[in-house]
Backbone bond lengths (Angstrom), bond angles and torsions (degrees), N, CA, C in turn:
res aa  C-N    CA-C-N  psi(-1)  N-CA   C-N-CA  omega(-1)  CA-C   N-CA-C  phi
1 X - - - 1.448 - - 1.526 109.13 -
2 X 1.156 111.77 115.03 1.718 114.50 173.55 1.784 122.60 -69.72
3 X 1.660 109.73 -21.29 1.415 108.10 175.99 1.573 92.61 -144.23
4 X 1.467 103.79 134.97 1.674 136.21 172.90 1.693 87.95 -49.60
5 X 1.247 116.74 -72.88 1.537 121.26 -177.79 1.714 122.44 -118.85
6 X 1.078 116.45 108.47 1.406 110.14 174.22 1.829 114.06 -113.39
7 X 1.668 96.93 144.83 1.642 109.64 -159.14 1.280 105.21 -121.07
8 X 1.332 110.68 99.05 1.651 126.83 170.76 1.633 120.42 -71.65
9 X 1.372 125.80 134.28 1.287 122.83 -151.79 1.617 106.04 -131.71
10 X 1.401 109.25 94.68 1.801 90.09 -168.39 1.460 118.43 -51.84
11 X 1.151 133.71 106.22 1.552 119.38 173.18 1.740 116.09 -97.78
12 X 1.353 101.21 8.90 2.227 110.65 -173.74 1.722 75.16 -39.10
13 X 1.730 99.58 147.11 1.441 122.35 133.97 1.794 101.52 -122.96
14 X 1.610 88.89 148.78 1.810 93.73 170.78 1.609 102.02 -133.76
15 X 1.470 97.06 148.05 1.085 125.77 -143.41 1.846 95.58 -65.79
16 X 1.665 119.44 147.78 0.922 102.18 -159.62 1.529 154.79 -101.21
17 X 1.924 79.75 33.52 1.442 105.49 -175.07 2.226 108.47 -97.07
18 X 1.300 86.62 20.26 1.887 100.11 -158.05 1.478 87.05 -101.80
19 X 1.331 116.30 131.05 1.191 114.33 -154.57 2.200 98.04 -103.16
20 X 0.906 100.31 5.87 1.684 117.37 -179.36 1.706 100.24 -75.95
21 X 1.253 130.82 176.97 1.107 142.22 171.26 1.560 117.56 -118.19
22 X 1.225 135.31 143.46 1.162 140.37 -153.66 1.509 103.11 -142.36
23 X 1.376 110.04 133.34 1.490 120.47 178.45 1.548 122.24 -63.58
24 X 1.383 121.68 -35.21 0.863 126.36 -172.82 1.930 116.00 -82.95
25 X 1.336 103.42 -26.16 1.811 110.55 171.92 2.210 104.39 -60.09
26 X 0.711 121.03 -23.93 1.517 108.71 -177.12 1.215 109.43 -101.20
27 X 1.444 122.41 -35.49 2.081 108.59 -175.19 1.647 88.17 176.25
28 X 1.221 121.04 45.29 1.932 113.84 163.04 1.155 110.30 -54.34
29 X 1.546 108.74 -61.06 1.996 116.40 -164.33 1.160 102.07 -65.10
30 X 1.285 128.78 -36.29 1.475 140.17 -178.18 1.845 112.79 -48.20
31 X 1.370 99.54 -50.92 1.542 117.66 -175.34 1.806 95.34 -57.68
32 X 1.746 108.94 -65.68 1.428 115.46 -148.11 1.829 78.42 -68.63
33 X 1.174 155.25 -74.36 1.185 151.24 -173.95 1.538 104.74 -25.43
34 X 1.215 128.68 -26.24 1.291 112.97 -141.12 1.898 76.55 -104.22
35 X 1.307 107.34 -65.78 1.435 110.26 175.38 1.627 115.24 -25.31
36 X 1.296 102.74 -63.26 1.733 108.61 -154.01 1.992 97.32 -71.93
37 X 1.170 101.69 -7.28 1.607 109.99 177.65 1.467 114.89 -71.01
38 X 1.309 80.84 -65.95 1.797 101.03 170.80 1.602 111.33 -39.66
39 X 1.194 97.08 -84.34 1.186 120.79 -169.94 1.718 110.43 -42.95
40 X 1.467 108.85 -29.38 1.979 101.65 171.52 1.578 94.58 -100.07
41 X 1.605 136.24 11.09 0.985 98.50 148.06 1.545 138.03 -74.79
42 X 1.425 87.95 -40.14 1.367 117.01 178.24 1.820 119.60 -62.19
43 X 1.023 109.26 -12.04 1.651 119.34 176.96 1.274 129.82 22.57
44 X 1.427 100.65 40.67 1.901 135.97 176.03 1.586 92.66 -25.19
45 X 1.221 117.71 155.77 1.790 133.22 -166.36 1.788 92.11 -116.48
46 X 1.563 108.79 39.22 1.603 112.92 168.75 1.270 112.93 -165.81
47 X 1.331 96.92 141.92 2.099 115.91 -160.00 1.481 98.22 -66.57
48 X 1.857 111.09 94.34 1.951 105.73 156.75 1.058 82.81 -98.34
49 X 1.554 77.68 -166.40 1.954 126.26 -176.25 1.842 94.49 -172.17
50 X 1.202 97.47 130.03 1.200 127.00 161.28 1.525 125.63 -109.04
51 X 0.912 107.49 90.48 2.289 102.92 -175.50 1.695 93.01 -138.93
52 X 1.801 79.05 170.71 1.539 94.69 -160.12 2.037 96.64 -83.33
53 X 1.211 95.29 178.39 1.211 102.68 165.49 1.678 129.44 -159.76
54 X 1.228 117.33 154.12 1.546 106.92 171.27 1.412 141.92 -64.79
55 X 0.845 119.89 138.96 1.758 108.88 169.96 1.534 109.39 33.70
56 X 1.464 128.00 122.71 0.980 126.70 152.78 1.399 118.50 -123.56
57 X 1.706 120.99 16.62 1.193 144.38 161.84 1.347 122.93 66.15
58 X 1.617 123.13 33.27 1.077 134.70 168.51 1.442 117.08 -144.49
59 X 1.212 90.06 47.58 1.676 110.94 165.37 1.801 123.79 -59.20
60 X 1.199 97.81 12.36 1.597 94.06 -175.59 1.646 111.36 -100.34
61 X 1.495 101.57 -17.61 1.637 126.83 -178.10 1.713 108.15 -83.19
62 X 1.222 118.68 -10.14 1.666 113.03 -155.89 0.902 135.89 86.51
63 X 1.200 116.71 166.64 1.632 112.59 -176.67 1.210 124.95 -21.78
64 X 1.447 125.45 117.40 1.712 99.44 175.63 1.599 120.48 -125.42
65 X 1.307 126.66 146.73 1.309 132.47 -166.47 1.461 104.64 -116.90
66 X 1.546 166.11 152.90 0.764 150.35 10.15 1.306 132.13 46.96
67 X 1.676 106.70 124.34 1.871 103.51 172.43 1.718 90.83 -140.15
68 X 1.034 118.17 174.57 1.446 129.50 -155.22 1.728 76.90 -172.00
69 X 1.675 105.81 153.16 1.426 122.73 -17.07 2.125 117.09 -57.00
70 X 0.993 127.78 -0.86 1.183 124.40 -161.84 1.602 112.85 -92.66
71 X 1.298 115.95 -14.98 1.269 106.64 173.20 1.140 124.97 105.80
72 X 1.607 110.17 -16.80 1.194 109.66 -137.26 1.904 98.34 -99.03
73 X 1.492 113.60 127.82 1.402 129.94 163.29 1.583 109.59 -50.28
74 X 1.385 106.70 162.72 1.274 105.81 167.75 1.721 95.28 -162.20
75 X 1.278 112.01 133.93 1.579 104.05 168.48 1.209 110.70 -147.54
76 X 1.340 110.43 -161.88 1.671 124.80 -155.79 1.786 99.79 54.06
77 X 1.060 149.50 0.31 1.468 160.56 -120.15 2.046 86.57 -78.32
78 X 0.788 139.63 122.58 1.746 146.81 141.72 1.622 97.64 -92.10
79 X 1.861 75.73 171.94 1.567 105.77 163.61 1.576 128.73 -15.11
80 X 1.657 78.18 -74.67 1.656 104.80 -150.96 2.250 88.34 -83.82
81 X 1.134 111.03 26.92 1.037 88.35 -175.17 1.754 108.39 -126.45
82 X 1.367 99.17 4.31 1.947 117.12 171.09 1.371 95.85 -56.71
83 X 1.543 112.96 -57.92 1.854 106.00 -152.92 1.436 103.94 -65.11
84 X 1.663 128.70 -30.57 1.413 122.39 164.84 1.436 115.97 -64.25
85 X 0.804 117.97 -32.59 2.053 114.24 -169.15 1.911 103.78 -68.94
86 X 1.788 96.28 -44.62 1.488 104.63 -163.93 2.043 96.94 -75.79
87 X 1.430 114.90 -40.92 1.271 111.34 176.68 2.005 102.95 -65.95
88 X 0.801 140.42 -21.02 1.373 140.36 -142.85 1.437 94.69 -117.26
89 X 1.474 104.50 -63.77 1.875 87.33 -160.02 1.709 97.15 -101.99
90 X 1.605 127.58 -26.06 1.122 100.77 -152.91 1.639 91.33 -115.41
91 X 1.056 144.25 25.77 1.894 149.60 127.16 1.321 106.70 -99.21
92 X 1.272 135.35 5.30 1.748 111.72 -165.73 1.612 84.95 -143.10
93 X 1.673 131.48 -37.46 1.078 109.24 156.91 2.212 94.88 102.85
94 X 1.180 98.53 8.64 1.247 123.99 175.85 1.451 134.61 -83.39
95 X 1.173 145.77 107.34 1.299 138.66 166.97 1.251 140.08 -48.27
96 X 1.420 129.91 87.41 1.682 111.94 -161.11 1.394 99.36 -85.96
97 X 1.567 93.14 124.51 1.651 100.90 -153.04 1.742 95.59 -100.60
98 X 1.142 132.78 -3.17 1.434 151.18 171.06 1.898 108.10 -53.74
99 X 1.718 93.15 -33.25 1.529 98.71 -166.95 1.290 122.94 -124.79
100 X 2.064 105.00 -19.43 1.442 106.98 147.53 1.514 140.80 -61.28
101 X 1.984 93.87 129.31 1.504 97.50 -170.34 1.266 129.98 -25.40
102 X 1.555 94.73 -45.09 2.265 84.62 -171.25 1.077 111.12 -64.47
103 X 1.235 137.10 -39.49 1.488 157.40 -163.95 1.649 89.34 -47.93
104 X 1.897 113.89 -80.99 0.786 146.80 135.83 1.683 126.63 37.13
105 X 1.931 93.19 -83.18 1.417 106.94 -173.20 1.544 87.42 -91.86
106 X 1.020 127.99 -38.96 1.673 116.86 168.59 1.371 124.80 -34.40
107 X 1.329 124.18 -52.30 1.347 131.04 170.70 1.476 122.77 -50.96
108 X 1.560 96.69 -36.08 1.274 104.80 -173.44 2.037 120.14 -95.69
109 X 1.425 98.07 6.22 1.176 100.76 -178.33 1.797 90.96 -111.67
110 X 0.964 141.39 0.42 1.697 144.90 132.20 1.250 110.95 -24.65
């Protein structure tokens, strides 16, 4: 494994006659900027990477982020919500279960 934690960042835009919603039209670059900021301030004593990425095909939930190795989804994802994920899951090793999908689409099938 080349990184302890790596952080996938949906940035898809679709083109803008596509009547679907896309992660990257409200604040994608914003997210992967916001991460890879953080994260070299903080100069954690373990090999990430934060980069953007395409389509991860559940654009109906919001923004969505991804971390590997764990798997773990994350959506509806804003701004103000990097400094919890990076304090929570990737130094503390924690699930912010507020923003993981199942959690998530569970609520919403209520």
């Amino acid at each position: 494994m080349i990184y302890d934690k790596h952080i996938f960042i949906c940035t898809n835009q679709r083109a803008a006659d596509v009547p679907r919603k896309s992660c990257g039209e409200a604040h994608g670059m914003g997210i992967v900027e916001a991460f890879k900021n953080k994260l070299k301030d903080l100069d954690l004593p373990i090999k990430l990477r934060a980069q953007k990425s395409g389509c991860l095909d559940i654009c109906d939930f919001g923004q969505t982020v991804v971390i590997y190795p764990e798997g773990v989804f994350y959506v509806g994802v804003e701004l103000n919500d990097v400094d919890e994920i990076i304090e929570e899951h990737i130094i503390n090793n924690r699930i912010v279960e507020r923003l993981k999908l199942e959690n998530v689409r569970a609520k919403r099938a209520q």
